[in-house]
C-alpha beads as a LAMMPS data file, in Angstrom:
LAMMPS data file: protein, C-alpha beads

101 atoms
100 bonds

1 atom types
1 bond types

-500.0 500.0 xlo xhi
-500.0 500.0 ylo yhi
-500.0 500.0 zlo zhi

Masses

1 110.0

Atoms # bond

1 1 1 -212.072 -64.436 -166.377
2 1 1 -215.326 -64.659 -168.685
3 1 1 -213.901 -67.573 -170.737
4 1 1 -213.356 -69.408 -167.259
5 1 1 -216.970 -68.920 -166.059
6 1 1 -218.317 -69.649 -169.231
7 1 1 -216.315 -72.849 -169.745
8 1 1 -217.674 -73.706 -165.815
9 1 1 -220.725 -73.145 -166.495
10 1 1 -220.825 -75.333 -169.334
11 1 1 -218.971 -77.959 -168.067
12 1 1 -221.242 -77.997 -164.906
13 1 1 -224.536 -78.216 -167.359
14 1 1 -225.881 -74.940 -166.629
15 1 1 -225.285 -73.600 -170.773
16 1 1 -226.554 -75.875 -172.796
17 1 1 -225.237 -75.501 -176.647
18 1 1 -225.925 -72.355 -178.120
19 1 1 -227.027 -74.020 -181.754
20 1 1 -230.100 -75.503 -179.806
21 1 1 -233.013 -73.929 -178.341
22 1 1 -233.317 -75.415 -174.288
23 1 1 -236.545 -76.480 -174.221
24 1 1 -237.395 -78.005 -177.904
25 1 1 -233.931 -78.860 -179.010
26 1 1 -234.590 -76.919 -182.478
27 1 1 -231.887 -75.379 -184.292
28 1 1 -232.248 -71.834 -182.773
29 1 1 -232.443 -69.424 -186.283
30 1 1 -229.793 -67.212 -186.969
31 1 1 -232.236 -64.227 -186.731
32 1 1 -233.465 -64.450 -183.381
33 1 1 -232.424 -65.502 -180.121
34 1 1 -233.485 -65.631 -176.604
35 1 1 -231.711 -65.558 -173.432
36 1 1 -232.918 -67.565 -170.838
37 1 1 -231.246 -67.497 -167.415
38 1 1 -232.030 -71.408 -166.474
39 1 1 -229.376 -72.409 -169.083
40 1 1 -229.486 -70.594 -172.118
41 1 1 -231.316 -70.050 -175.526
42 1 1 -234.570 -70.244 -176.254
43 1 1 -236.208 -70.062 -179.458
44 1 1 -239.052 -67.840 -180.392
45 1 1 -242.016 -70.861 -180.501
46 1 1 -241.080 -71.815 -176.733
47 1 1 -241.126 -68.355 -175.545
48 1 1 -244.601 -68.578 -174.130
49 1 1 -244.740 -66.958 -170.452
50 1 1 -240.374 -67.414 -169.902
51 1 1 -238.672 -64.153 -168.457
52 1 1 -236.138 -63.686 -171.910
53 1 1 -234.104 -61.053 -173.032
54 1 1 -233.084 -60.913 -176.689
55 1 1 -230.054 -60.989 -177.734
56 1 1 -227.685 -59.962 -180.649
57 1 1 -226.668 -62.434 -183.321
58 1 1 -223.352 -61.645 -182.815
59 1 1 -223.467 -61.835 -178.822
60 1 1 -224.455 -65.290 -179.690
61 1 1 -221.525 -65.941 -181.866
62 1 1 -219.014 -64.447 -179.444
63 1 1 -220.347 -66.659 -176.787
64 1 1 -219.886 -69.869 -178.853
65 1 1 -216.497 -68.650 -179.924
66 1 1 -215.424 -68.346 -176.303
67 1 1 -217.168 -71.774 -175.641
68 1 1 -214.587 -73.551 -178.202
69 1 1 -211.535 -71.558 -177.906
70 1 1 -208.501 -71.594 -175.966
71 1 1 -208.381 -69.409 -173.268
72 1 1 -205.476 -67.648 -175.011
73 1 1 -207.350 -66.721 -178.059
74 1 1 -210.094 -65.300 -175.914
75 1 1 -207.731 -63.100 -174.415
76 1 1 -206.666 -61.902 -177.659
77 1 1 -210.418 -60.563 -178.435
78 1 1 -211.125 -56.932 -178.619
79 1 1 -214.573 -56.929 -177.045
80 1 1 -216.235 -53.996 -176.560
81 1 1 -217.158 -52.886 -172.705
82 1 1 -221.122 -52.657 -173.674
83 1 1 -220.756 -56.557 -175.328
84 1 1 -218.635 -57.166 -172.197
85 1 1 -220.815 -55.987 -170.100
86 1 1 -223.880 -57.863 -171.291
87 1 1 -221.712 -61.294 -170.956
88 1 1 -221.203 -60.748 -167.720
89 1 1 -224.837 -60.069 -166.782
90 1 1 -225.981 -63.330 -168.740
91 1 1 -223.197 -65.414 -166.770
92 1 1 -224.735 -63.932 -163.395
93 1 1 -227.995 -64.004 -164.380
94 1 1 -227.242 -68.107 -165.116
95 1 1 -225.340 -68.239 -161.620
96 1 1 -227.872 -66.600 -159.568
97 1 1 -230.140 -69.212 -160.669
98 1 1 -228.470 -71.619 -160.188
99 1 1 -227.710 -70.603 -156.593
100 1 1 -231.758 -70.515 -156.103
101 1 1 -232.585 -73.923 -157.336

Bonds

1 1 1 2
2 1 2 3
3 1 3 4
4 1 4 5
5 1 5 6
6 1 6 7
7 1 7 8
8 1 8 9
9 1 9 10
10 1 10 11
11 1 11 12
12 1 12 13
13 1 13 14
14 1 14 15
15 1 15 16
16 1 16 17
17 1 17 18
18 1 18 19
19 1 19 20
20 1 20 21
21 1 21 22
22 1 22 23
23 1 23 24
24 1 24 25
25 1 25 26
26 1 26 27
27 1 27 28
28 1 28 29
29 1 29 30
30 1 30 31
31 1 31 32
32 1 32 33
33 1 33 34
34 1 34 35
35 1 35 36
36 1 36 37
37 1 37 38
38 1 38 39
39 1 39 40
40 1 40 41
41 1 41 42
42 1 42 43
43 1 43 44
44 1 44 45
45 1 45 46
46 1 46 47
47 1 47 48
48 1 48 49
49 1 49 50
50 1 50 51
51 1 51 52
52 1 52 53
53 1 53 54
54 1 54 55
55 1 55 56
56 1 56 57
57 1 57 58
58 1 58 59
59 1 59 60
60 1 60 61
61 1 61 62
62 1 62 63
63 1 63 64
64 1 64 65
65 1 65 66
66 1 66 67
67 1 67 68
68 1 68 69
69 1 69 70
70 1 70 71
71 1 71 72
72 1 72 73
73 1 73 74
74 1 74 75
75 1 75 76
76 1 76 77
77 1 77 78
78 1 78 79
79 1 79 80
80 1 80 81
81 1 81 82
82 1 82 83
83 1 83 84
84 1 84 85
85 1 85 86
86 1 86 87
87 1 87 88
88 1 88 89
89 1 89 90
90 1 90 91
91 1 91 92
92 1 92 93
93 1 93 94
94 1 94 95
95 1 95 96
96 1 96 97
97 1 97 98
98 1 98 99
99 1 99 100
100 1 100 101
């Protein structure tokens, strides 16, 4: 399930916490964020040359909702299949990475 990967890949180190940009440590605004495949967010002022995608406030709040929750409430969310879709591609984007390091 998504709540399992997401919990392994956090466990494992490879998503860092969502409130902090990966590279400065900032508090990441809650206008703007950056996806970053090595093991998370980014903020805007370390984006430099980084291959990002932006992404949604509210993708970011689902993800740290799945981070903390039970893996029953997670199954209780309705999730759209576009949000679902896009969580899926971040947690393979973060695996295949991984898997080339």
């Amino acid at each position: 399930s998504l709540s399992y990967a997401l919990r392994t890949l956090t466990g494992l180190g490879f998503l860092g916490d969502l409130r902090y940009c990966i590279q400065c440590q900032e508090k990441l605004e809650l206008k703007s964020h950056f996806f970053n495949k090595k093991q998370g967010f980014i903020c805007f002022n370390c984006l430099g040359g980084t291959q990002f995608s932006q992404v949604s406030l509210a993708m970011v709040k689902l993800l740290a909702f799945i981070q903390r929750s039970s893996f029953g409430d997670v199954e209780q969310l309705a999730v759209s299949e576009k949000d679902m879709e896009q969580l899926w591609l971040m947690v393979n984007d973060i695996i295949r990475y991984q898997k080339e390091c």
